[in-house]
Structure formats: structure tokens, C-alpha cells
N, C-alpha and C positions, 0 to 999 in steps of 0.2 A: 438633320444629321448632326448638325452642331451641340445639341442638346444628349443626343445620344453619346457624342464621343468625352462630352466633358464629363456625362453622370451614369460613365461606361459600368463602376464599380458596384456602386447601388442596382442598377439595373441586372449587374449578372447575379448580384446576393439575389433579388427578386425572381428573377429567372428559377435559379435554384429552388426557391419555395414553392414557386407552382411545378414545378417539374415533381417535389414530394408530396405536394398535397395532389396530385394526380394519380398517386399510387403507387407510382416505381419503386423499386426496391434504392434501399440508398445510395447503395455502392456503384451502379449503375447511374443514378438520378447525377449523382457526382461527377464521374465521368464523361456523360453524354453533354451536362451542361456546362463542363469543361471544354469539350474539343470544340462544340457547335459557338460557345463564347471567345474561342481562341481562334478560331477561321474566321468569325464575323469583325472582330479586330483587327486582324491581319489585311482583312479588305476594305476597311473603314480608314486604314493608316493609326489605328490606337497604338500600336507597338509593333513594332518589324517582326518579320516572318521566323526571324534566328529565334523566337520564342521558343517554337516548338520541337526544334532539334535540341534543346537541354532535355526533354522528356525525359529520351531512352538514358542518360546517367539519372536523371531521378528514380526512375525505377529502377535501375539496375542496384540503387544505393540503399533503396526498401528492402531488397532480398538480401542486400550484403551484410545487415542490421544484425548483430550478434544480439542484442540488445533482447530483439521481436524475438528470439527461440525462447527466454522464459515461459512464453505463455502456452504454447502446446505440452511443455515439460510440467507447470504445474496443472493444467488440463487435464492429461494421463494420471498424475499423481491422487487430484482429488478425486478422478472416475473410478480409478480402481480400488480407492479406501471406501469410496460410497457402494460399492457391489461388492464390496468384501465381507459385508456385514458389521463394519464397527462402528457406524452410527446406530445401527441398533442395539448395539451393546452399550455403545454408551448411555441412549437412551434409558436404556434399562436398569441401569444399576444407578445412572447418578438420579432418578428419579426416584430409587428406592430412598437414596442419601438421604433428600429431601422432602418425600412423600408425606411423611407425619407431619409436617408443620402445611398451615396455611400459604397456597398460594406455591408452594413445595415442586409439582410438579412444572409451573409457569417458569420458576428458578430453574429447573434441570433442563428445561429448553430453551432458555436464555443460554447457561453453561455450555449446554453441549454445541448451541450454535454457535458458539465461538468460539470452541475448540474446533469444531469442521472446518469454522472459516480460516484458523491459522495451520490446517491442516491439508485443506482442498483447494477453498479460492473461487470453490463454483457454486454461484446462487442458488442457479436450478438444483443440484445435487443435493442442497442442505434443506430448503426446502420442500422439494418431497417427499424425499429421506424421512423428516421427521414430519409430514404432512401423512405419513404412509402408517407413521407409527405412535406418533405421539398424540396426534389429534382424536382416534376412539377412546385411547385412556382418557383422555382430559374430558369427553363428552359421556363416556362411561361411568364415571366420578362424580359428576354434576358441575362440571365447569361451564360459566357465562359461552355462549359458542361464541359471540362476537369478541369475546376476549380470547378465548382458544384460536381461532384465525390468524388474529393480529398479533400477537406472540409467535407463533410460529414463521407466520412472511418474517415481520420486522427481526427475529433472528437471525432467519437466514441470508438477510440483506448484508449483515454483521460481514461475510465475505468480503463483501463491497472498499470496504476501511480496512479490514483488519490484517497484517501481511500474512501472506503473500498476495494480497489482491494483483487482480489481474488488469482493474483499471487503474491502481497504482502504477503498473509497469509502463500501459500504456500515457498515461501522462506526464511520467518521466520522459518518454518519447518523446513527446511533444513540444515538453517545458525547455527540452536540454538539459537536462539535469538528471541527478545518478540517482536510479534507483534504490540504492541503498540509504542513498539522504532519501528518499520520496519516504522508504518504509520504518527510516527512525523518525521522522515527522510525523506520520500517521499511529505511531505507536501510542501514546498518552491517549489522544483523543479518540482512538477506537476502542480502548478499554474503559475511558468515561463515557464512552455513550451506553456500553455495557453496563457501567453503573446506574447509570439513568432509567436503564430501561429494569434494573432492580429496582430501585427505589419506587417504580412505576408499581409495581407488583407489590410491593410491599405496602404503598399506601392502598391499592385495593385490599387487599390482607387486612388490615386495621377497621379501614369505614366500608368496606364492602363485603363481607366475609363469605356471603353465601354465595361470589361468584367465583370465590377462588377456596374451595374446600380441601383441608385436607385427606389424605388418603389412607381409607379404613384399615384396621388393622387387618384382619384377615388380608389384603393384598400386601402385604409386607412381606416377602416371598425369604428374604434372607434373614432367617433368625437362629438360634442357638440351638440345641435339642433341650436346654431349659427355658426353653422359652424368651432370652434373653435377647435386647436388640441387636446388641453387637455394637453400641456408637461407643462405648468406654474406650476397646483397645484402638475405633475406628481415630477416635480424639486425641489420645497417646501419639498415634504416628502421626496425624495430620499435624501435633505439636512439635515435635522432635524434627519432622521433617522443615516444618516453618522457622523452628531453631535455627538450622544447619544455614537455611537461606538467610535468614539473616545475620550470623554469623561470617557469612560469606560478601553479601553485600557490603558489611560495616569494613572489611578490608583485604577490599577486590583489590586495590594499588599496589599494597602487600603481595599481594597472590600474584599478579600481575610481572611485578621486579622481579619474584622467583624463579617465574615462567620465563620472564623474557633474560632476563640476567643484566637487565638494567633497568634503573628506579624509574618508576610509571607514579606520578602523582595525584591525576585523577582519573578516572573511567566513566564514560557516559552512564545515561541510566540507565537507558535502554537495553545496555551490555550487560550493566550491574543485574536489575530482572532478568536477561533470558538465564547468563551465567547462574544465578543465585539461586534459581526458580529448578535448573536443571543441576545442580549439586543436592539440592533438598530433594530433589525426584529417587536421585540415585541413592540417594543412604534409603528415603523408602524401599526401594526393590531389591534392595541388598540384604535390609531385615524382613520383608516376606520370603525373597528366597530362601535363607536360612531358615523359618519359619517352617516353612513347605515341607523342603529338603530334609530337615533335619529330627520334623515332628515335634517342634517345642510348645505348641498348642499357646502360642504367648496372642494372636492373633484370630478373631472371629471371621465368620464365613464374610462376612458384611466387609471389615476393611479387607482381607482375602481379594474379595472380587474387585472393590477399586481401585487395588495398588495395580492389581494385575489386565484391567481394563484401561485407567487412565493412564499408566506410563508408558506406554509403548505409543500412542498420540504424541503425549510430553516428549517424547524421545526425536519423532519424527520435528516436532517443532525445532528442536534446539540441531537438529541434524540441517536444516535449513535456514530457519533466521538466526541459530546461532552461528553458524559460519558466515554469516551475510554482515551481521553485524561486529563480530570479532573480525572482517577483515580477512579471515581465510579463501572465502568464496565470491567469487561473483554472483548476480542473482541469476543469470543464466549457469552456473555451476549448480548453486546450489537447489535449484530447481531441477538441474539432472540428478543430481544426489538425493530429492526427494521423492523423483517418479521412479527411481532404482527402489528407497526404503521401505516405498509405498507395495510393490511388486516382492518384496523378503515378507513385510509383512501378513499380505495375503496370502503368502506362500507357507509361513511358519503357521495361518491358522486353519491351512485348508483348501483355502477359499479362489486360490489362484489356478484357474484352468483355461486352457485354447479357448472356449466362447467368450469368455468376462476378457480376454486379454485383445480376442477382437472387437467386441463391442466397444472396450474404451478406446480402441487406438482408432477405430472407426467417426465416434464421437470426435477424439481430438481432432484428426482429421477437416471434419466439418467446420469445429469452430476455427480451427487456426486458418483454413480457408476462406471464411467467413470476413475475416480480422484482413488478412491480407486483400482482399477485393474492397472491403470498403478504405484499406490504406492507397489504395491503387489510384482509387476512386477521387478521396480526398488529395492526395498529391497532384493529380492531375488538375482541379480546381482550382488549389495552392497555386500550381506556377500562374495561371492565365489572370487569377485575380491578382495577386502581384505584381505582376507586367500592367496590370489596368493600373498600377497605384493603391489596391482595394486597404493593403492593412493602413495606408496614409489615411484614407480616409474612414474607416475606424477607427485610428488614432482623434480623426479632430472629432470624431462623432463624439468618444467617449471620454480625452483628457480635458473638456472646457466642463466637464458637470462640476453643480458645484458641493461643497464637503473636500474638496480634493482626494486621496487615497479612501478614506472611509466611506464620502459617495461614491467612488468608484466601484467599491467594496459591493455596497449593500447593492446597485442600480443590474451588477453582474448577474449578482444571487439570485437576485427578482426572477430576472431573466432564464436564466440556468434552472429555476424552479417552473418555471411556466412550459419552458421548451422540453423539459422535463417530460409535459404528460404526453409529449410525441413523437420523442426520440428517446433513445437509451444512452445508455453510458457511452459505448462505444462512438455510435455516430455524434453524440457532441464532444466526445473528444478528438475527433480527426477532423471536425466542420468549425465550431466553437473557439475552440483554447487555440489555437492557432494564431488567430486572429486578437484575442482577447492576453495574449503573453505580452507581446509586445509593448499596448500601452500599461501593463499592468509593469514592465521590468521600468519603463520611462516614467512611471510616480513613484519610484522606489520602493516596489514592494516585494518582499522575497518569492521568489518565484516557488521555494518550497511550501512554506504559507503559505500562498494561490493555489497550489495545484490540490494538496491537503484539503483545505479549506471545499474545494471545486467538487471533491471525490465525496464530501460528505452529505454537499448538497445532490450529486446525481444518486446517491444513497435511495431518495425522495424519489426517483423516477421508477422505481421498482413496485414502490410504493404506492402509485397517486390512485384513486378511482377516475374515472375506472380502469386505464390503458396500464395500470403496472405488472410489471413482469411476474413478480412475486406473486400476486393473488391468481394471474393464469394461471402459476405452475400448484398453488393452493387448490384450485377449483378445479384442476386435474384429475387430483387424489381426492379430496372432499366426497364424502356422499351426498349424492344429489336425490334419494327417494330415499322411504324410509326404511331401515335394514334392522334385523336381529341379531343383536350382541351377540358376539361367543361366547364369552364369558357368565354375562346374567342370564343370557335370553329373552331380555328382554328387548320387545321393537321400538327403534332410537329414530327422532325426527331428524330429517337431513341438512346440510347446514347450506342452507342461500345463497345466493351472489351478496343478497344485500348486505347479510350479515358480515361477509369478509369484510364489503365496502368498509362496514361502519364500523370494522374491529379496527382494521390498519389507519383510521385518522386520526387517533391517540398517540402512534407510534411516527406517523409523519410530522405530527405537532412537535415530538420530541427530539428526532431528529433536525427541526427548522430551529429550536433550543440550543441545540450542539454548534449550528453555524455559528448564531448572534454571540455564544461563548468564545468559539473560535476568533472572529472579526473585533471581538473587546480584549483578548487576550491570544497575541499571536506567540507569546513565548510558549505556551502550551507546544506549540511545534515547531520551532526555532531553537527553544531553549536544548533540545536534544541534540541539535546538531554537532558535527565537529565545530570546532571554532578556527576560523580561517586566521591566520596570521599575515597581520599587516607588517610590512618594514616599511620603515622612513630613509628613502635613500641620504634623504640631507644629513641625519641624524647618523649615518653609519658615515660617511663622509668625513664626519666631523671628529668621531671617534678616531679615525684613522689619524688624520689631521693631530690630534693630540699623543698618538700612542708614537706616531715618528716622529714629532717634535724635539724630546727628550734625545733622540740618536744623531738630530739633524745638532745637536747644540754639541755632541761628546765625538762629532768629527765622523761619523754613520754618514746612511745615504742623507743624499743632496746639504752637504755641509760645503761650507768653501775648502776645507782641507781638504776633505775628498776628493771633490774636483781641482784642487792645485795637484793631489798625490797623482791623480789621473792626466793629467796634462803632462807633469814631468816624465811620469814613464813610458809618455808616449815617444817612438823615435823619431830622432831628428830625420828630415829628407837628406837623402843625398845630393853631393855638387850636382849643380845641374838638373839637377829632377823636378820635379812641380810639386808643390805643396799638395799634399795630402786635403781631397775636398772637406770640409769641416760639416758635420751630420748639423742641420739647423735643430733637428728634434731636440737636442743635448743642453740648447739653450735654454729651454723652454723651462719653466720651472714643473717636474713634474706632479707637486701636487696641486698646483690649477689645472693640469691636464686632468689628472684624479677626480676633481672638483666637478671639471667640464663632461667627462664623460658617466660623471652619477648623474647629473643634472639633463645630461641629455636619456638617459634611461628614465 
């Protein structure tokens, strides 16, 4: 028994592993090996019975979470833009953009998966979305299949990082820390792994060509009636637009003292792009509508379609991370503000009726259900391991490795990548980070980096073969026998398990790339932050100290004239009467009381 109660903690992490490698569902696994380790302590003598009466405030404090409503509000948001049909619009048109060049249509599926993800937030949606649509063209064309797979999972992971993510939200949960620092930390590094996964394409484009073809003319659907491509006036705007942004960027502090009507000297980046990004959008849609409207023929079918496909996305974005980021919106606001814009949307293109409005409130339903059972689940674990001492000893398990902070760093990731191919995002962030914050805030490491850092490695768990999410929700839509093109007519061989396997391990390598960048280079997501201001109370002390000196010398407070001027016009007592008690405070000199009470702050 002795053995038992000392290596209570160990034992119930243990516990918990067999209870999931047995099958149970998590949320449950959680729970169950929470109450049944909480009773068996309480009879063991490990921690007094008063453990389990904190419960009911623990849960009452999960449901009170303003915090947790972001994730049903961007849940609704991205179901009803994915059943709206505007991932397939975008597919369609930004693959025209790109079509003619090599590797062209790979590009419009990278694009557009990260326009869904800073649109929707949901993996699965983006995923088969463009699993539904993008993958016959690409196989239609003659694109590598194993590369057609892995481009499209590894896109739609793009969710994962890029805001509004939903495991963003929930790690802020976890970390303590505000969502809105989680989503300007993630900002940089979710658009360079975007880049990565370009350049990935583009080096097959160079040395591999025949796997990434581009796309014949005949399918270039948007042309002039002289035959013309249409990218001249397409180039015009995308310049003029790129202009305004940067115009805007080089003197957002300017713009900013106007707005505010007081001088603002700098402005994060991350404000600088959404702002910059969304001024440049709006002088585009300002010169198409005039275009439109007015018949000035200055504009081809070609940019036509992508001012009026992409800005209304772009719109939706700036309607949520840019109020998130300017500071207007909470992310629970602005998440209500984006499942409203999401629902105008559908609504302005048609596409908003009673079935698609139940379906999605049905889906959110499910998952925000989902989230809440396994938060139930993990808090109830939380407290019993706790009371065992559990995160003490995860602390010594993990602050004596040596490297200090960097092996901390790397020995996490390992871990968090392995646990990876058996759990999801969710269940290691309510089972994992928990446990793993604490020593990570006691080697001084920014809790924003960690969580950052954390969401890009569970990025990988969507990923891994074979248990990731991403290639289920691939091998969903995928053809699995072989079927007759609509288009050619011709009969197309169907694409494998193995082949997803062996597309998406290009795109896990590159994501493990992104970490070891991130863990050599934490300004990447720190450098965005606010910058917290420190005061030096001695220093402000001191200032005081010399700014009353000068008053103390011209006969001001605490000069001796003062207090002679105060003493005399105090009144004499009366015959007979007792002296007036004399206040000790008055003696006291009060700039060491000054002194003493910064000091004791």
C-alpha cells in the first residue's frame, strides 16, 4: 500500500492509458478514471474526502466559460459557408488564375485552403470540400495521385494554425492566456507554413514536371470573345490593389492618430496585414462595381469573377480577425459576428434555406457537445490528479532534462508527435497541455510560444498514417473503383489508401520543418505580441523624490516652514483643557513613508 500511495500519480496517468487503449471513448476514459482514482484515494488516505465537493464549482465554471462559446459560433460559421457553395467557387475560379502554369492547380488548393481555414476553422469542411472537387480535376489533368491527396489533406489541416482555429481557442483555454494573443502568435507561422507548402510545389514544378501539369487550354473556361486571357486587366487590379496595401501599411500610425485623435506611433503587424490587406480588397470591389454598374468594359470576365468571388471571403475575414485584432471584438464576439456574416452571405447568394440551416446547427451542435464532454471529462481528471501531487511530479519528471528550456522544448514535441497518431487535437489539449504549462511557464518559456508552437505540432496528428483525421475525411470522397470521367469519358483508375498514405508524408515532414523553425526562432510569435510594459517602482519613487525636492527647498510640502506655518496656526488650547493629542503620522517624514510603501508594492 505504501508503494501505491507514494506513486499514486504515476499510477493514475497509467490507469488512464489502459482505460484508452481499451477502447473507451475519451471523454468518458477521462471521467471514469477520474472518480474511480478519486474514491480509491479518499480510502487509501492520499487526500481528504473535501476533494470531491470542489467538483460541482469546477463544472459549474466550464459552462460559465464565455471563452468556450467561440467554438460553436465559428463551427456554424464555417458549416454554412462550406454548404453555401463557396468553396467551390473558389475552387473554381482561383484554379482558373493559376491553371496555365505548372503545378497551377496544386497553388489554388493550397490558396483556397487557407482562405477556408481563416474563414471556417473546420478541417473536416475544408477537406472534403475540396476532396469533392478539386481532386477529379487534378486526376483529370494528369496530376501525380499521390501528390493530389497530400495537397489537399495537408491544406485543409491549414484550419489547424491559421485563425480562427478552433484548437487555437481551445489552448488559450488551457494555457490562460487570451485568445487574441494565441491568434496574433499564430499569425506569421500559419502563413509561412503556407509558403512552405508553395515552395514544395514549386520545387516539383521545376524537377518534376510531369507530376504537376499544367492545365490545357481548352479548359480555361474564362476567356474574352477574342480569345483573350483576361490576366492584363486581372494584373492592373491585383497591382493597384497591392498599391493601396501598401500604401496603407507604410502609414497605418498616421491613419491610426486620425481615427483615434491621438498620436499612435506604432501598430502591430499583424493589424498592419489584416488592415492593409482589407483597404486594398475594398478599392478592388469598388472599381469592379463601378465596372459592372456602369459598363466601362475597363475589366475582363477573368478578374470579373475574382474580385467578386474573393472579396466577400476577404470581407468575412476582416469582419472577424479584424476586429479581434484592432481590439473592437472579443473572439467570442467576433465569432458571433462571423456566423451572422456567414448566414448574409449564403443568404445574398441563394444558397441559405431551413435544411442547410438545420444541418449546420445540427453539426455544431454535435461538436460543441463533443468539446464540452471531453472538457468534463478532463477537469474531472485535473482535480484528482492534482490532489495526488500529479503536475509536481511532472514537474520533476520533466524540469531536471538536460538542454534546459530547448530540451524541454524538443523532448515535448517528440512526445506530442507520437501521441499524435492516437489522439487528436482536442483530447491532447485537455489531457497534455495541462500538465505540460506549468513546467513549461517555470523554465521561463512564453506560454504564447508553447501553445503556438504545440498547435502546429498537433497540425501532424491529422496527418500521420495511418490514424489521421485528414486522410479519413480524404478517403471518404476519394474514388475507391475505377469510374468514367464526365468531362473526358474517359475510365480514371481510383486512388488507394496507400497512395494518400504516401502523398501526406511530404507534407508531415514539412510541417516537423515549421516546428524546429519555430523552437530556433521564437520571435516569429512573440515578436507580434503586444508589448507588456514593465514599471520600476524604485525608479518612479525616485522621480517623485526629486520632482518634490525643489518645493521641499521654496518652503512647499514637507519643508520646515510649512510645518512651522502649520504649527502656529494651530489653536492654542483652552485654560484648563488638555492638549490637543498630537497625530504621530505627521512626524514621520512623508517621503520614507512614499519610499516604504513603493517598496512594499
Amino acid at each position: 500500500m505504501e508503494f501505491i500511495t507514494t506513486n499514486y500519480a504515476p499510477i493514475m496517468f497509467a490507469g488512464l492509458i489502459m482505460f484508452l487503449l481499451l477502447g473507451f471513448p475519451v471523454a468518458f476514459s477521462l471521467g471514469a478514471c477520474g472518480l474511480a482514482f478519486g474514491v480509491l484515494g479518499i480510502e487509501l488516505g492520499v487526500f481528504p474526502s473535501s476533494v470531491m465537493a470542489w467538483l460541482p464549482q469546477r463544472l459549474i465554471g466550464i459552462m460559465a466559460n464565455d471563452t468556450l462559446l467561440a467554438v460553436p459560433f465559428f463551427t456554424l460559421m464555417g458549416l454554412i459557408l462550406e454548404r453555401s457553395g463557396m468553396a467551390e467557387d473558389l475552387l473554381d475560379t482561383v484554379g482558373q488564375v493559376f491553371g496555365p502554369m505548372r503545378g497551377g492547380l496544386a497553388l489554388a488548393v493550397i490558396f483556397v485552403g487557407a482562405l477556408l481555414a481563416a474563414t471556417t476553422g473546420v478541417v473536416a469542411a475544408s477537406v472534403i470540400s475540396m476532396g469533392l472537387i478539386s481532386l477529379p480535376i487534378m486526376l483529370r489533368y494528369g496530376y501525380d495521385r499521390k501528390f493530389s491527396s497530400g495537397v489537399i489533406a495537408a491544406s485543409g489541416t491549414l484550419a489547424q494554425i491559421i485563425p480562427p482555429s478552433l484548437v487555437l481557442i481551445i489552448m488559450a483555454d488551457q494555457l490562460g492566456r487570451s485568445v487574441g494573443d494565441m491568434y496574433k502568435g499564430a499569425f506569421i507561422p500559419a502563413f509561412m507554413l503556407v509558403g512552405l507548402y508553395v515552395l514544395y510545389v514549386v520545387f516539383l514544378a521545376i524537377f518534376k514536371p510531369h507530376s504537376v501539369p499544367a492545365l490545357p487550354p481548352e479548359a480555361r473556361v474564362y476567356r474574352e470573345p477574342n480569345g483573350d486571357s483576361g490576366y492584363v486587366s486581372l494584373s492592373v487590379l491585383m497591382g493597384l490593389s497591392f498599391l493601396v496595401s501598401i500604401v496603407l501599411a507604410r502609414y497605418m500610425p498616421e491613419v491610426h492618430t486620425w481615427w483615434l485623435g491621438e498620436e499612435v506611433t506604432s501598430v502591430p503587424t499583424d493589424e498592419k496585414i489584416v488592415v492593409a490587406m482589407c483597404g486594398g480588397t475594398f478599392v478592388a470591389l469598388v472599381i469592379a462595381l463601378a465596372n459592372k454598374y456602369a459598363k466601362l468594359g475597363l475589366l475582363s470576365r477573368l478578374a470579373e469573377r475574382v474580385t467578386f468571388v474573393l472579396i466577400p471571403p476577404l470581407l468575412l475575414i476582416f469582419l472577424v480577425l479584424g476586429t479581434i485584432f484592432l481590439g473592437v471584438a472579443t473572439p467570442t464576439e467576433g465569432g458571433a459576428m462571423g456566423a451572422v456574416g456567414a448566414m448574409v452571405m449564403a443568404w445574398v447568394r441563394k444558397r441559405l434555406d431551413m435544411k442547410l440551416l438545420q444541418q449546420a446547427l445540427a453539426s455544431t451542435t454535435k461538436l460543441g457537445s463533443f468539446v464540452m464532454f471531453i472538457l468534463i471529462g478532463a477537469t474531472i481528471f485535473g482535480l484528482v490528479f492534482q490532489a495526488a501531487d500529479g503536475p509536481k511530479w511532472v514537474e520533476h519528471l520533466l524540469s531536471g532534462l538536460p538542454g534546459g528550456p530547448v530540451g524541454f522544448l524538443i523532448v515535448v514535441n517528440v512526445m506530442i508527435f507520437f501521441l499524435a497518431f492516437f489522439l487528436d487535437y482536442f483530447e491532447l489539449s485537455f489531457i497534455v497541455v495541462p500538465l505540460l504549462a506549468p513546467v513549461a511557464e517555470k523554465l521561463g518559456i512564453d506560454l504564447i510560444w508553447f501553445g503556438v508552437l504545440l498547435a502546429v505540432n498537433m497540425q501532424t496528428s491529422f496527418m500521420h498514417p495511418p490514424f489521421g483525421f485528414a486522410l479519413f475525411f480524404l478517403r471518404s470522397v476519394a474514388p475507391d473503383k475505377p469510374y468514367v470521367d464526365r468531362v473526358t469519358q474517359k475510365v480514371m483508375d481510383p486512388v488507394t489508401t496507400m497512395q494518400i498514405y504516401k502523398g501526406a508524408i511530404p507534407f508531415v515532414l514539412i510541417q516537423l520543418v515549421m516546428v524546429g523553425v519555430l523552437i530556433a526562432f521564437p520571435g516569429l510569435v512573440t515578436g507580434n505580441l503586444d508589448k507588456v510594459e514593465n514599471y520600476d517602482l524604485k525608479a518612479v519613487g525616485e522621480q517623485m523624490q526629486e520632482q518634490l525636492a525643489p518645493e521641499a527647498e521654496e518652503g512647499g510640502y514637507g519643508s520646515e516652514e510649512a510645518d512651522g506655518a502649520d504649527e502656529s496656526a494651530s489653536p492654542e488650547p483652552a485654560d484648563g483643557a488638555e492638549p490637543a493629542p498630537q497625530d504621530s503620522s505627521k512626524e514621520e517624514d512623508p517621503m520614507k513613508a512614499m519610499q516604504d510603501a513603493l517598496k512594499q508594492k
